[in-house]
PDB file of N, CA, C and O in Angstrom, chain B, residues numbered from 101:
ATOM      1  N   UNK B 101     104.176  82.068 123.704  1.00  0.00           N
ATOM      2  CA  UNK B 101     104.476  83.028 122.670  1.00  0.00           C
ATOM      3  C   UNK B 101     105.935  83.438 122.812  1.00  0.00           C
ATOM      4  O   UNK B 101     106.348  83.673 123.948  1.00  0.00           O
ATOM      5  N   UNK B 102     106.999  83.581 121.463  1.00  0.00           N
ATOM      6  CA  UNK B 102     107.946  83.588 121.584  1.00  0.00           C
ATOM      7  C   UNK B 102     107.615  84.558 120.325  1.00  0.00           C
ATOM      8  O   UNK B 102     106.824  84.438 119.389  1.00  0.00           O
ATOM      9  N   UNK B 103     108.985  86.047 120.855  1.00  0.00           N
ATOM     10  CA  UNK B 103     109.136  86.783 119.615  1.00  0.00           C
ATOM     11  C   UNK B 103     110.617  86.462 119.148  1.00  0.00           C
ATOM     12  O   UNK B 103     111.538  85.995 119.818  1.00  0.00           O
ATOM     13  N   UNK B 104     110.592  86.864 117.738  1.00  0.00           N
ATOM     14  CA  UNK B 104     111.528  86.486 117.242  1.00  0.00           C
ATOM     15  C   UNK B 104     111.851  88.459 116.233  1.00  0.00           C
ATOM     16  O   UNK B 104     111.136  89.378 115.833  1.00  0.00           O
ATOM     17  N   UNK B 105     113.353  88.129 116.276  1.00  0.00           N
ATOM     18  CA  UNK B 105     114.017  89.619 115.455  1.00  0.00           C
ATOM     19  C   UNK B 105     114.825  88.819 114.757  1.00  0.00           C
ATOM     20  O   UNK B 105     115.310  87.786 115.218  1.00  0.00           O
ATOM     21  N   UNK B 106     115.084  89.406 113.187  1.00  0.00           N
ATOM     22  CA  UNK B 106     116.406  88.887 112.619  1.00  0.00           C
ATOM     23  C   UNK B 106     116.673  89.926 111.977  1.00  0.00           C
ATOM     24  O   UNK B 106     115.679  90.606 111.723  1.00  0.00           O
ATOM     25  N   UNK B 107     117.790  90.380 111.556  1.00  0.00           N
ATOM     26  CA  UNK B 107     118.197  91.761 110.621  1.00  0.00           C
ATOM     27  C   UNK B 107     119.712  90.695 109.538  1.00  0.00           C
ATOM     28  O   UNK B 107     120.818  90.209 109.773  1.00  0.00           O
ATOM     29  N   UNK B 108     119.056  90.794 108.733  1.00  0.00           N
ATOM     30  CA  UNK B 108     120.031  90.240 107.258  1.00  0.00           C
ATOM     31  C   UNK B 108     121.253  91.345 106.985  1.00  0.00           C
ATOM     32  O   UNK B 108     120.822  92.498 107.001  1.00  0.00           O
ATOM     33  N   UNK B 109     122.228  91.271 106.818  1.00  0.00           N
ATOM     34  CA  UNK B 109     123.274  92.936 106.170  1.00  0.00           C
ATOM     35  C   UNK B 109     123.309  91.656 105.018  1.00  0.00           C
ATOM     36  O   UNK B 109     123.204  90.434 105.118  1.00  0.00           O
ATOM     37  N   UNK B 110     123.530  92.685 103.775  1.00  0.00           N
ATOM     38  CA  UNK B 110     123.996  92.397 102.864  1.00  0.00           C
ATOM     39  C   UNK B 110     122.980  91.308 102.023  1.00  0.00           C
ATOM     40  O   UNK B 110     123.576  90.294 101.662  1.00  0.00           O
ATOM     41  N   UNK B 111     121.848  91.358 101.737  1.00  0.00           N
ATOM     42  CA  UNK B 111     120.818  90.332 101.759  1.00  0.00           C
ATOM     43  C   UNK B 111     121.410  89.387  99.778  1.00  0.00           C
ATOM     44  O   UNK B 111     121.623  90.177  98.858  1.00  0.00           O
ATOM     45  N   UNK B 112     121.527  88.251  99.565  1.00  0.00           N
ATOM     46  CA  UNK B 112     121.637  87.763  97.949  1.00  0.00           C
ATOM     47  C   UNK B 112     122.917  88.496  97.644  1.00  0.00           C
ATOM     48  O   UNK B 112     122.997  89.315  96.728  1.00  0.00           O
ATOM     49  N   UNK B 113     124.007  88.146  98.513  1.00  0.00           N
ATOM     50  CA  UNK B 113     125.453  89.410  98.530  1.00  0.00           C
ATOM     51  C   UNK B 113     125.199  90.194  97.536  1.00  0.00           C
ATOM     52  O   UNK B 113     125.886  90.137  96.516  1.00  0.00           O
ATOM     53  N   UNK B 114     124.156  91.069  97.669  1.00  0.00           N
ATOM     54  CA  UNK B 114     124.254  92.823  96.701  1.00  0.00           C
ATOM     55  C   UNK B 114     124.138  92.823  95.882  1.00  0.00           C
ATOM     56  O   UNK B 114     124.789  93.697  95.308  1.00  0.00           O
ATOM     57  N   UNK B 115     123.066  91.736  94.778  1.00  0.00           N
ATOM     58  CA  UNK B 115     123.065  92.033  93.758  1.00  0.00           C
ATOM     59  C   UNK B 115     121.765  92.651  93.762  1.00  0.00           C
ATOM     60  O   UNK B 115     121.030  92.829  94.733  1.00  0.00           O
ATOM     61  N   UNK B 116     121.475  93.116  91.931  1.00  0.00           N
ATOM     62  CA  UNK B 116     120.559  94.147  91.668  1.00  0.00           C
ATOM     63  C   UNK B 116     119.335  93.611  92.381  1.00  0.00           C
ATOM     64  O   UNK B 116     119.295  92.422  92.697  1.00  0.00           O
ATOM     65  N   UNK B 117     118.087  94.641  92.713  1.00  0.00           N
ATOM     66  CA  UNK B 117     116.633  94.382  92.674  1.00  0.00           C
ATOM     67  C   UNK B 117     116.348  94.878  91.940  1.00  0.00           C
ATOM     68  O   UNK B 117     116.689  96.002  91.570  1.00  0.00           O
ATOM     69  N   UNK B 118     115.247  93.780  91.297  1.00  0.00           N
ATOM     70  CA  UNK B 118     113.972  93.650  90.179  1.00  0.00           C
ATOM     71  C   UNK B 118     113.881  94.665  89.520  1.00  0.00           C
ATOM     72  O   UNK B 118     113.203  94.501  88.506  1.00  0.00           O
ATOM     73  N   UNK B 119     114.378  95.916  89.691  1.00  0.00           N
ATOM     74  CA  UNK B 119     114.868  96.966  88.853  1.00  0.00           C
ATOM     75  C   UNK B 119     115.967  97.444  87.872  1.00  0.00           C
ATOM     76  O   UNK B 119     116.014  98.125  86.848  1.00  0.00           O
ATOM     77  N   UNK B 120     116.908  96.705  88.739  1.00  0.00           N
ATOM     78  CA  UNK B 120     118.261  96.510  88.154  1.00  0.00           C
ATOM     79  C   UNK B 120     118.562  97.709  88.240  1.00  0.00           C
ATOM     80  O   UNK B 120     119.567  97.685  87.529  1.00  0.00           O
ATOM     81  N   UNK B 121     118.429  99.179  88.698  1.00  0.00           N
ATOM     82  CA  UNK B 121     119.148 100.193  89.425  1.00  0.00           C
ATOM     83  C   UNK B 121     119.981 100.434  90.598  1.00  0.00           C
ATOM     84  O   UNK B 121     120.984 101.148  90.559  1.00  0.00           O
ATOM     85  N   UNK B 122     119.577  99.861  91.595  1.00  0.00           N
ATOM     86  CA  UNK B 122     119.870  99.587  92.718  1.00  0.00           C
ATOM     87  C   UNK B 122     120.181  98.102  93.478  1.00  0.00           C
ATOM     88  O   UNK B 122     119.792  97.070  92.931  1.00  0.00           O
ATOM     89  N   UNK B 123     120.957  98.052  94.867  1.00  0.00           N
ATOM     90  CA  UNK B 123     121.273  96.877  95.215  1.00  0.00           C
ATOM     91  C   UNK B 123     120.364  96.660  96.087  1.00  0.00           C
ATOM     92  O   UNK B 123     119.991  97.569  96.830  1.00  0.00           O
ATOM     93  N   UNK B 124     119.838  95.394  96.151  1.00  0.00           N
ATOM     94  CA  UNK B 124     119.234  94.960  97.574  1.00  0.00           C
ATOM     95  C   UNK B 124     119.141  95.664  98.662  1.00  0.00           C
ATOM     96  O   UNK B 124     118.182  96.200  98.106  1.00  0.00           O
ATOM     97  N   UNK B 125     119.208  96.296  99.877  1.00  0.00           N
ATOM     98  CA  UNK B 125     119.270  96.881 101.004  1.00  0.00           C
ATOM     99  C   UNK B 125     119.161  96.097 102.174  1.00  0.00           C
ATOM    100  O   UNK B 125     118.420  95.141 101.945  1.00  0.00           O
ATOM    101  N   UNK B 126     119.564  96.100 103.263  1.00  0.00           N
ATOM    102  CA  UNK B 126     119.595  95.049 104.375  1.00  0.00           C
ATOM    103  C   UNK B 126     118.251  95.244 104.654  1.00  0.00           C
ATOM    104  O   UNK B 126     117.597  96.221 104.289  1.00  0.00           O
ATOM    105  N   UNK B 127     117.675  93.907 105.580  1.00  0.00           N
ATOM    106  CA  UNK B 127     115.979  93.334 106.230  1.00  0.00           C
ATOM    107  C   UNK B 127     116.643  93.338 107.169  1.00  0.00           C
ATOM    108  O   UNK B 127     117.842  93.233 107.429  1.00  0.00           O
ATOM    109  N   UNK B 128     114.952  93.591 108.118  1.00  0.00           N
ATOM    110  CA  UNK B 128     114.677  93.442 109.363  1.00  0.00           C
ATOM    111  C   UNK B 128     113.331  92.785 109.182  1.00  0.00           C
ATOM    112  O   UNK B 128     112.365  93.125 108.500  1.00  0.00           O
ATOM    113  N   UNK B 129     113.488  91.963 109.814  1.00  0.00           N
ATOM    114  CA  UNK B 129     112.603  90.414 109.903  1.00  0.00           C
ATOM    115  C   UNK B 129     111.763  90.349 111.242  1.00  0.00           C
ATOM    116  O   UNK B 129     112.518  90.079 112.176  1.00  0.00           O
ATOM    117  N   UNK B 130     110.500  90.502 111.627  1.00  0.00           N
ATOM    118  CA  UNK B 130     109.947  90.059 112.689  1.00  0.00           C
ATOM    119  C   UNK B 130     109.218  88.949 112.890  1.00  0.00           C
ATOM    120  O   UNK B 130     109.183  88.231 111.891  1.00  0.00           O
ATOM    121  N   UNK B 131     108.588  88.525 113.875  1.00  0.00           N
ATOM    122  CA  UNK B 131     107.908  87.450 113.860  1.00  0.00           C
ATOM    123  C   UNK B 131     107.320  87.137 114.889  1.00  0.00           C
ATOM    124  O   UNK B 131     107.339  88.099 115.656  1.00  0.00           O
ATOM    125  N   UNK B 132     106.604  85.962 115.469  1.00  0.00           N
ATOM    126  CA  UNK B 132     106.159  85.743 116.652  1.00  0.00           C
ATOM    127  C   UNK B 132     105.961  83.861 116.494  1.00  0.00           C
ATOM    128  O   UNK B 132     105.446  83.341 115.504  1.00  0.00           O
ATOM    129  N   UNK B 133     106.347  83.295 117.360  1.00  0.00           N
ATOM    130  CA  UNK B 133     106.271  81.626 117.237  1.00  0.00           C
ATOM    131  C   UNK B 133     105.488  81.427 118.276  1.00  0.00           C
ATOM    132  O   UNK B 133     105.562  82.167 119.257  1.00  0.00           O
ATOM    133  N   UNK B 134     104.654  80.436 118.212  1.00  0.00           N
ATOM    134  CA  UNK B 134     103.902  79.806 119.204  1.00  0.00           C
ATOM    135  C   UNK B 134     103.414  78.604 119.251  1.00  0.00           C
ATOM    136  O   UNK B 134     103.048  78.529 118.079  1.00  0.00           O
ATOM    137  N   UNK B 135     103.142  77.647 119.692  1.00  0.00           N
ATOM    138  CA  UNK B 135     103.180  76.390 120.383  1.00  0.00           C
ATOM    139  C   UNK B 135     101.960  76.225 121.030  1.00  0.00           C
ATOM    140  O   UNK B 135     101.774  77.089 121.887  1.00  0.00           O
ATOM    141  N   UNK B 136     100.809  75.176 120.880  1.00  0.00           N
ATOM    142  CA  UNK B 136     100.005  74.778 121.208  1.00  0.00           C
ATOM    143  C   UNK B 136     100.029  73.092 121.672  1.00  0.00           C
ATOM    144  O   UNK B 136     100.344  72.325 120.762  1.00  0.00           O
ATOM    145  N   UNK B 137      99.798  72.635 122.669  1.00  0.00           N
ATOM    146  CA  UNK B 137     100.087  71.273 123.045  1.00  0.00           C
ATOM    147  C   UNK B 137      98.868  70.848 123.502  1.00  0.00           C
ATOM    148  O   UNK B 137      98.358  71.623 124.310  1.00  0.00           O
ATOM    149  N   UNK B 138      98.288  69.941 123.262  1.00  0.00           N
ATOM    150  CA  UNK B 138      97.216  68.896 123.940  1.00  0.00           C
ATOM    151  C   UNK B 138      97.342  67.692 124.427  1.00  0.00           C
ATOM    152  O   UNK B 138      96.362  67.107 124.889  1.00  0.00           O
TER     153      UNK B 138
END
């Protein structure tokens, strides 16, 4: 088991969201990877 973090700044360089009021806002991305072998 491997965790994983990513944080985006500036996510689609700043354009509107699906609202078209506001800009995008930076993500924080988590995750977890894992690997099984037989």
């Amino acid at each position: 088991m491997q965790p994983d973090f990513q944080y985006v700044w500036n996510p689609s360089g700043g354009v509107a969201d699906w609202t078209g009021n506001r800009r995008v806002g930076n993500e924080a991305v988590f995750g977890l990877h894992s690997s099984l072998t037989f």
